[in-house]
N, C-alpha and C positions, 0 to 999 in steps of 0.2 A: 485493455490492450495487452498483448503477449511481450510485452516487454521485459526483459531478464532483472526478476527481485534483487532489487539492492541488500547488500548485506550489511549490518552493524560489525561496529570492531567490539568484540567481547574482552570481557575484564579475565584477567588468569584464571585458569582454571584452579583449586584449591587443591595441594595436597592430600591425599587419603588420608593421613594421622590429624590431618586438620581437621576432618567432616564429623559430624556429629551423627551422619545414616549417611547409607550409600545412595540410597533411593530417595530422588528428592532434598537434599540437606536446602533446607531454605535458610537466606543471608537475606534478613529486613533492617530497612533503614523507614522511619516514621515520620511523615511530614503534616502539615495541618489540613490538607485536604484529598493525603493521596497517603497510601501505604507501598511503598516501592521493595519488590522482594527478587535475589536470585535463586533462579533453583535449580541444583547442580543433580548429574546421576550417573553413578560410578559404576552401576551393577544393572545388570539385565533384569526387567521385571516387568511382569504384566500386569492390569486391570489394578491397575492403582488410582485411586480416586483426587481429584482437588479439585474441591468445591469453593462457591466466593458467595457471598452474601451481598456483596454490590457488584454494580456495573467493572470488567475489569478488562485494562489492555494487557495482553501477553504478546510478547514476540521470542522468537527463536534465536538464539544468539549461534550454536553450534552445536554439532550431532544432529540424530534423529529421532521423533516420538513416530507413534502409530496410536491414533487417539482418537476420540468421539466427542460432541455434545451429547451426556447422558439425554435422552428423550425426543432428540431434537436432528442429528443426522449420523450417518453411519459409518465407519472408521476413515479414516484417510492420513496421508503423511503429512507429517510438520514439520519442514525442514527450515534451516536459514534463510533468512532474507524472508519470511511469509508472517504474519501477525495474523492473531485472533482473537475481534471481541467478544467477551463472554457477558450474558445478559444476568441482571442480580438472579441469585439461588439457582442459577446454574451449576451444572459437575462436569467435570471433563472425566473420561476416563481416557488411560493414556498407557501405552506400552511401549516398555525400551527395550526392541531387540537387539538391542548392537551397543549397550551402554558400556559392556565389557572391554570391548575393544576400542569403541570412539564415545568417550561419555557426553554427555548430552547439558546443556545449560539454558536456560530461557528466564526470562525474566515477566513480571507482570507487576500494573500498576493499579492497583485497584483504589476507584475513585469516592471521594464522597458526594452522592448524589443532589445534595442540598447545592453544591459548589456548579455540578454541571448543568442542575435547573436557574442559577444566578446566571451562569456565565450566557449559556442559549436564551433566555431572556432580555438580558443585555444587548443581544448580538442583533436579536431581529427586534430589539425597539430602536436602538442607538446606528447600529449599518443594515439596515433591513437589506435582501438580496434584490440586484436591480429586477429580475425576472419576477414579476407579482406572484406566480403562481407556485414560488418557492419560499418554504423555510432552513432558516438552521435548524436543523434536528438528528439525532442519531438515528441511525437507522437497525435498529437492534439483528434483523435478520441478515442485512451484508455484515458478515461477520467474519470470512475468511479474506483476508487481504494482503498483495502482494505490496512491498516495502519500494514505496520512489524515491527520489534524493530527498521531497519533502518532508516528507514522514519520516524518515530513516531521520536525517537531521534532528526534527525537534523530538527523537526518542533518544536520538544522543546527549541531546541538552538537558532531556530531566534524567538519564543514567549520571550522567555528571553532578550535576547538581544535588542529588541525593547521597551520592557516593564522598562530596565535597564535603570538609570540616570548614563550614562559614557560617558564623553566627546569623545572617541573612538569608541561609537557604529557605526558608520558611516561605519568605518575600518572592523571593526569586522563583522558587516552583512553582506557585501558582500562576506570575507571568509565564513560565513553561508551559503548563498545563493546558492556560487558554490556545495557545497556539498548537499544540498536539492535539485537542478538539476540533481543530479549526483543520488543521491538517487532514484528519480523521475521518473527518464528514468531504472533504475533499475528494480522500482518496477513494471513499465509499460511493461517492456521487459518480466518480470515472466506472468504479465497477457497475453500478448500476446502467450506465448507457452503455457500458462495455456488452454488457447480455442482454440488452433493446429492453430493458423493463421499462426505461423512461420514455421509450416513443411517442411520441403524440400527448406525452402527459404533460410536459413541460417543453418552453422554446430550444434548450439546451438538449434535449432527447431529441427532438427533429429533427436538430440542425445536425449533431452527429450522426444520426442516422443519414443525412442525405450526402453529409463526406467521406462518411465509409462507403458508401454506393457510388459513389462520384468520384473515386482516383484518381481513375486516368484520366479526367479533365483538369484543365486549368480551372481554377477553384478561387475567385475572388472575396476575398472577405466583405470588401463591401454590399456585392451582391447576395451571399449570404446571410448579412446584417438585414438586409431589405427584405429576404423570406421570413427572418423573423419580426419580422414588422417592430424595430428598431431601429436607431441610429448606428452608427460603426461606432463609435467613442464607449455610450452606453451597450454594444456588442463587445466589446472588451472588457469593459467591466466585469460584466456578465458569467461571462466565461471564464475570467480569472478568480471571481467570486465561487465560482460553481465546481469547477475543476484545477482550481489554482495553478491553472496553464494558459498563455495564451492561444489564440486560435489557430495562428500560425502556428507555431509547435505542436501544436494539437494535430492540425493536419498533417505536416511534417513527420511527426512520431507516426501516423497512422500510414504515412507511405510505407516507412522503411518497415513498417511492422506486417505490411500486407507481401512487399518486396521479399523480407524474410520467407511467409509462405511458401511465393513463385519458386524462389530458387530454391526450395527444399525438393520442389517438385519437379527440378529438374527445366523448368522453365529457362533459356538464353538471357545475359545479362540483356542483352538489345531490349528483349522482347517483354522482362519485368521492369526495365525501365520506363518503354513506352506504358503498362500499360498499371504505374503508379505514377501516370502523371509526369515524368521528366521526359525532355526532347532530348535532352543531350546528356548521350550515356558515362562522359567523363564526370560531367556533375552530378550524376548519379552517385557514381563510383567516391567521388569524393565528400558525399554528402553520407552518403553510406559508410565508409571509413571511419566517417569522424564519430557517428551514434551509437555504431555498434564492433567499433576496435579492430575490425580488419576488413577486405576488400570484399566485395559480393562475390568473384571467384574463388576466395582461401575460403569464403563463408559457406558456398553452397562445395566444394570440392569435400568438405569439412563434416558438412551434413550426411552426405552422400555415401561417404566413407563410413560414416555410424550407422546407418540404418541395416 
């Protein structure tokens, strides 16, 4: 979904006479199944390498990279609000053009893989997913991901925790950990039906597939429970299992996210309301409000003005 990346609150930036390089100064704190690092950059530089030997999560706290998976895809920006998993004995290559003027900070958590083969075992003997035709599993190639309040959240919870002086953090991160996992494959599952990879492969790819086609209609969940040839109860599940969203919201978010589109395009509020599915364009308006912080007319006058 094109929904606008949630951003993390970042920890202060370090003084210059504090940093130990300008480029990269990494601040690690060590826990028993994660290594949590931030890494600051003060100065402009190119093709600077950071390589991980395990599996690792990075997100962007502030400024800007222009980076790569060495081998793997071709530059692109890394701004706030966007995380990226890096698969073990991967390299990033990464340039800071603007670190001069807005220095740049991100963070990466790099995991112990013994930890995340217990934890995904655990998940699918102990809560298997209701959709038979699904595992818990990472998915190493959705690797660039935009940040939701879910994820955002339990990546605040292990910045915290790592950053915390508690004789317990040790305990504590690892319950962290599972639930950043858990978030992770979440948020990776949205992207993946986000780009129709999961069509037809699984109940939860179809069934988005036929609500994003299906807007403008009235869109009953239980009738869409029954295309998936399950219950509504066990359709819930399902879906909060798979996209840690309910279906409602799920549809809802996908209104106002196609709604967005219309009015970029200059579409009448009347006329993206009819045809994301709402009869009544005040409840549009006010439904639209509340998701996305201001009215579909400031939103598209707004648009319209930038292009």
């Amino acid at each position: 979904m094109s929904n606008t990346p949630l951003l993390l609150n970042p920890p202060a930036l370090k003084r210059e006479d504090q940093l130990l390089q300008l480029v990269e100064n990494r601040t690690a704190y060590t826990l028993n199944n994660c290594e949590f690092s931030i890494y600051e950059t003060h100065q402009a530089a190119f093709d600077v390498k950071l390589h991980f030997e395990t599996i690792a999560f990075t997100a962007m706290l502030r400024g800007k990279k222009r980076m790569k998976l060495e081998h793997k895809t071709g530059y692109f920006d890394y701004l706030p609000g966007e995380s990226v998993l890096v698969a073990p004995g991967e390299t990033m290559v990464i340039d800071f053009p603007e670190a001069d003027e807005m220095p740049s900070q991100c963070i990466s958590l790099s995991l112990n893989p013994e930890f995340i083969e217990s934890s995904l075992n655990s998940l699918n003997y102990h809560l298997p997913k209701t959709d038979e035709t699904s595992r818990w599993t990472i998915e190493r190639n959705e690797y660039f991901l935009f940040n939701n309040p879910s994820l955002a959240s339990a990546t605040h919870n292990i910045m915290r925790i790592a950053m915390d002086d508690n004789s317990q953090k040790d305990l504590m991160a690892d319950f962290a950990l599972k639930e950043l996992l858990i978030r992770l494959m979440q948020t990776q599952a949205r992207g993946i039906v986000e780009k129709s990879m999961a069509k037809n492969k699984s109940r939860i790819g179809f069934v988005a597939d036929y609500i994003k086609k299906n807007l403008h209609q009235k869109l009953s969940v239980e009738s869409i429970a029954k295309m998936a040839y399950v219950s509504k109860s066990n359709f819930f599940k399902m879906f909060k299992e798979e996209l840690g969203t309910s279906p409602n919201d799920f549809i809802l978010q996908e209104r106002i996210s196609k709604a967005k589109e219309l009015l970029a395009s200059r579409n009448s509020i009347k006329e993206t309301a009819f045809q994301t599915g709402f009869s009544d364009t005040n409840y549009f308006t006010r439904v639209f409000k509340h998701l996305v912080g201001v009215t579909p007319k400031s939103f598209q006058d707004k648009t319209i003005f930038y292009k």
